[in-house]
Kinemage of the C-alpha trace (Angstrom):
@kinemage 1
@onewidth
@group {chain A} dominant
@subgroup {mainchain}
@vectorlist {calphas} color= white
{ca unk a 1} P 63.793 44.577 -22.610
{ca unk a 2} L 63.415 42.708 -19.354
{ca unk a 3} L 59.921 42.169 -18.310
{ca unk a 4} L 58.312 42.128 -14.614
{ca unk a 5} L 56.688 38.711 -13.617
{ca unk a 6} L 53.478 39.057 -13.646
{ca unk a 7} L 51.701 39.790 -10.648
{ca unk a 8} L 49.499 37.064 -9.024
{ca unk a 9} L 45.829 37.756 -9.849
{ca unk a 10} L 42.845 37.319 -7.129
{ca unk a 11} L 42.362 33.836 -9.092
{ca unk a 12} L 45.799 32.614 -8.165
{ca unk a 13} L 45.462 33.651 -4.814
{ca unk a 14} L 41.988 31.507 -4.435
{ca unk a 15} L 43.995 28.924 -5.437
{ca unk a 16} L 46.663 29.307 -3.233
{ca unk a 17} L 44.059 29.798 -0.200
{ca unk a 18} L 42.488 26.935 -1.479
{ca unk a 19} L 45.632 24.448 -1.652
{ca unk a 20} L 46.473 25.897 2.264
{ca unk a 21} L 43.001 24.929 3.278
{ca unk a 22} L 42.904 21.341 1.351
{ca unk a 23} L 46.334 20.469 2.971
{ca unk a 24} L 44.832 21.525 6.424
{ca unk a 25} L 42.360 19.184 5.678
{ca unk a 26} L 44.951 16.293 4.730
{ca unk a 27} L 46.557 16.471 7.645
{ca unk a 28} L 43.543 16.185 9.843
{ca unk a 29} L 42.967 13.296 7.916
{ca unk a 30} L 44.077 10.749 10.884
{ca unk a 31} L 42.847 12.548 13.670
{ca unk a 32} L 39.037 12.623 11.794
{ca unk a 33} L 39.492 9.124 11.647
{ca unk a 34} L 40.101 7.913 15.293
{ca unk a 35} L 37.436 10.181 16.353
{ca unk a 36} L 34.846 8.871 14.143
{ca unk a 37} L 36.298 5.317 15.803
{ca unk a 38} L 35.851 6.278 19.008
{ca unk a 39} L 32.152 7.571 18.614
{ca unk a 40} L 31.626 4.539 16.509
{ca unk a 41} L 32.514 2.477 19.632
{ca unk a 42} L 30.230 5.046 21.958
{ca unk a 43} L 27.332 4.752 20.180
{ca unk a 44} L 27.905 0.819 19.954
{ca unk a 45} L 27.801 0.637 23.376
{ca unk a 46} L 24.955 2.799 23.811
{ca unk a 47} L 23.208 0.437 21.087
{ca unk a 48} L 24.340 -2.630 23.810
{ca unk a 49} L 23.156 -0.908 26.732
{ca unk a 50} L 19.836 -0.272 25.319
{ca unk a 51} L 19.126 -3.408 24.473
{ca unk a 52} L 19.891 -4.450 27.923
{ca unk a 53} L 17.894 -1.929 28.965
{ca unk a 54} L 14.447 -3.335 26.939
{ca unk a 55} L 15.152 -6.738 28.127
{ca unk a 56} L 15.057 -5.500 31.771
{ca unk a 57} L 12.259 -3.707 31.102
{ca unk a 58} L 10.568 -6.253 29.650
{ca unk a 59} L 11.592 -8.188 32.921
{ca unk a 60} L 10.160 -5.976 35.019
{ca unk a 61} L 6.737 -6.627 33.298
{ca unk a 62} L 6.762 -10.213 34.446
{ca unk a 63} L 8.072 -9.185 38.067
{ca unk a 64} L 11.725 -10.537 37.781
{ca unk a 65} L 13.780 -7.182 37.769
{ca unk a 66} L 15.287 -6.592 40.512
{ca unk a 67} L 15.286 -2.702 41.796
{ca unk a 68} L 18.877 -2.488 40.545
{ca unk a 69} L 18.396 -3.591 37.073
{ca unk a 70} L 15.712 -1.078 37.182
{ca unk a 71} L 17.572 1.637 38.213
{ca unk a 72} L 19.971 0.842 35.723
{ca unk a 73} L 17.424 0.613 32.975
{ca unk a 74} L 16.221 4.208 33.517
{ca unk a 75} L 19.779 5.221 33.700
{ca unk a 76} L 19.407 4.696 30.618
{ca unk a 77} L 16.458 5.705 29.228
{ca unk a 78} L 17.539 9.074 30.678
{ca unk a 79} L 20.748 8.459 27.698
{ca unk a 80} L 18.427 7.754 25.106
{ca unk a 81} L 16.479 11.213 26.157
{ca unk a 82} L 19.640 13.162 26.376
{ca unk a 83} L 20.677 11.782 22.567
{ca unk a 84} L 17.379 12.677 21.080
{ca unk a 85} L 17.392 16.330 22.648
{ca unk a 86} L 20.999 16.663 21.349
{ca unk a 87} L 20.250 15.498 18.260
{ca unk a 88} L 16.833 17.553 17.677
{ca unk a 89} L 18.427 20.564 18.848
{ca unk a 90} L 21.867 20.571 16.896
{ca unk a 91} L 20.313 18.977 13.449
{ca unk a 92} L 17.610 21.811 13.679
{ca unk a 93} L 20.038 24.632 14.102
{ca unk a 94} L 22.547 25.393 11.794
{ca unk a 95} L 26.011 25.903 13.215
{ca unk a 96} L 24.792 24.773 15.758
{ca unk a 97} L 27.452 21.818 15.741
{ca unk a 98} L 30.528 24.151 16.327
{ca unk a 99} L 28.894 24.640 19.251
{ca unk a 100} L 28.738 21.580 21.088
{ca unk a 101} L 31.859 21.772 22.662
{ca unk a 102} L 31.250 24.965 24.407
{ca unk a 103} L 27.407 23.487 25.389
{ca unk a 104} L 28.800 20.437 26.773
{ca unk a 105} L 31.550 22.601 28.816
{ca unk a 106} L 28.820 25.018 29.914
{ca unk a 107} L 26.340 22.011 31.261
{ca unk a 108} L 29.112 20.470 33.169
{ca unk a 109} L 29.856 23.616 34.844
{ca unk a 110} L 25.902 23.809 35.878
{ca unk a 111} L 25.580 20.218 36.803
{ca unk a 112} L 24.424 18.963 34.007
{ca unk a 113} L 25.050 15.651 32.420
{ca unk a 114} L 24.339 16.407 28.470
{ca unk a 115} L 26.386 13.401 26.928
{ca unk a 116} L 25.429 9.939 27.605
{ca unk a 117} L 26.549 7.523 30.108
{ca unk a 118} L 29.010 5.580 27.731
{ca unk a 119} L 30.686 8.991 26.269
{ca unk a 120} L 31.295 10.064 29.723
{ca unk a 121} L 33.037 6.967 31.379
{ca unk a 122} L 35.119 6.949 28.425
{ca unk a 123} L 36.612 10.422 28.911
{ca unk a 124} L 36.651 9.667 32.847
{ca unk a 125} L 38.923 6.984 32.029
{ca unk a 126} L 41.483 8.619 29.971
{ca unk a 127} L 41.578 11.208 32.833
{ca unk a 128} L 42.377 8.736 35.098
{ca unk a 129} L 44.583 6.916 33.078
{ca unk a 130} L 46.484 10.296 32.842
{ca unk a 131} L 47.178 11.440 36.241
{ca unk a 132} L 49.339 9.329 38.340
């Protein structure tokens, strides 16, 4: 009597979904990890730049900014705004995250700066270093 193999249940085809999905992941794996380096570096930077930012301030109090520094100093301040609207808006929303490439596209397209000051000159950069 030959017999038929049995026929994969629904469990072995979770599993099978499941190994697809987990070696999707895997090979992500190096691609997740340069872009959690490069907003590492972004958000050190923005760290830098507000410190240089209170210690113009801070200037400015005794009268030794010049209107420059200012300028620069509420340059950003206006980062430090954008981050905490960002932040408030996409942590309070769920999903909301997938979104935030289509938001950012959408705002540029308007006018409007939503990322901050270092996130921007990096991808200007890479643009430029791009074209010829």
């Amino acid at each position: 009597m030959d017999r038929e193999p049995p026929s994969p249940g629904p469990d072995d085809q979770e599993q099978k979904k499941d190994h697809r999905f987990f070696s999707l992941l895997h090979g992500q794996r190096e691609k997740a990890r340069k872009g959690f380096q490069a907003l590492k570096e972004h958000l050190a930077e923005e760290s830098d730049e507000t410190k240089a930012m209170l210690e113009i301030y801070h200037r400015s109090l005794e009268g030794k900014a010049t209107k420059e520094e200012l300028h620069e100093a509420n340059e950003q301040f206006k980062d430090l705004i954008r981050i905490a609207g960002m932040g408030t808006f996409f942590g309070l929303v769920p999903g909301s995250m997938l979104l935030l490439p289509l938001a950012i596209a959408g705002a540029n397209r308007m006018g409007i700066r939503l990322l901050p000051s270092s996130f921007v000159h990096k991808a200007d950069e890479g643009e430029e270093s791009s074209n010829p």
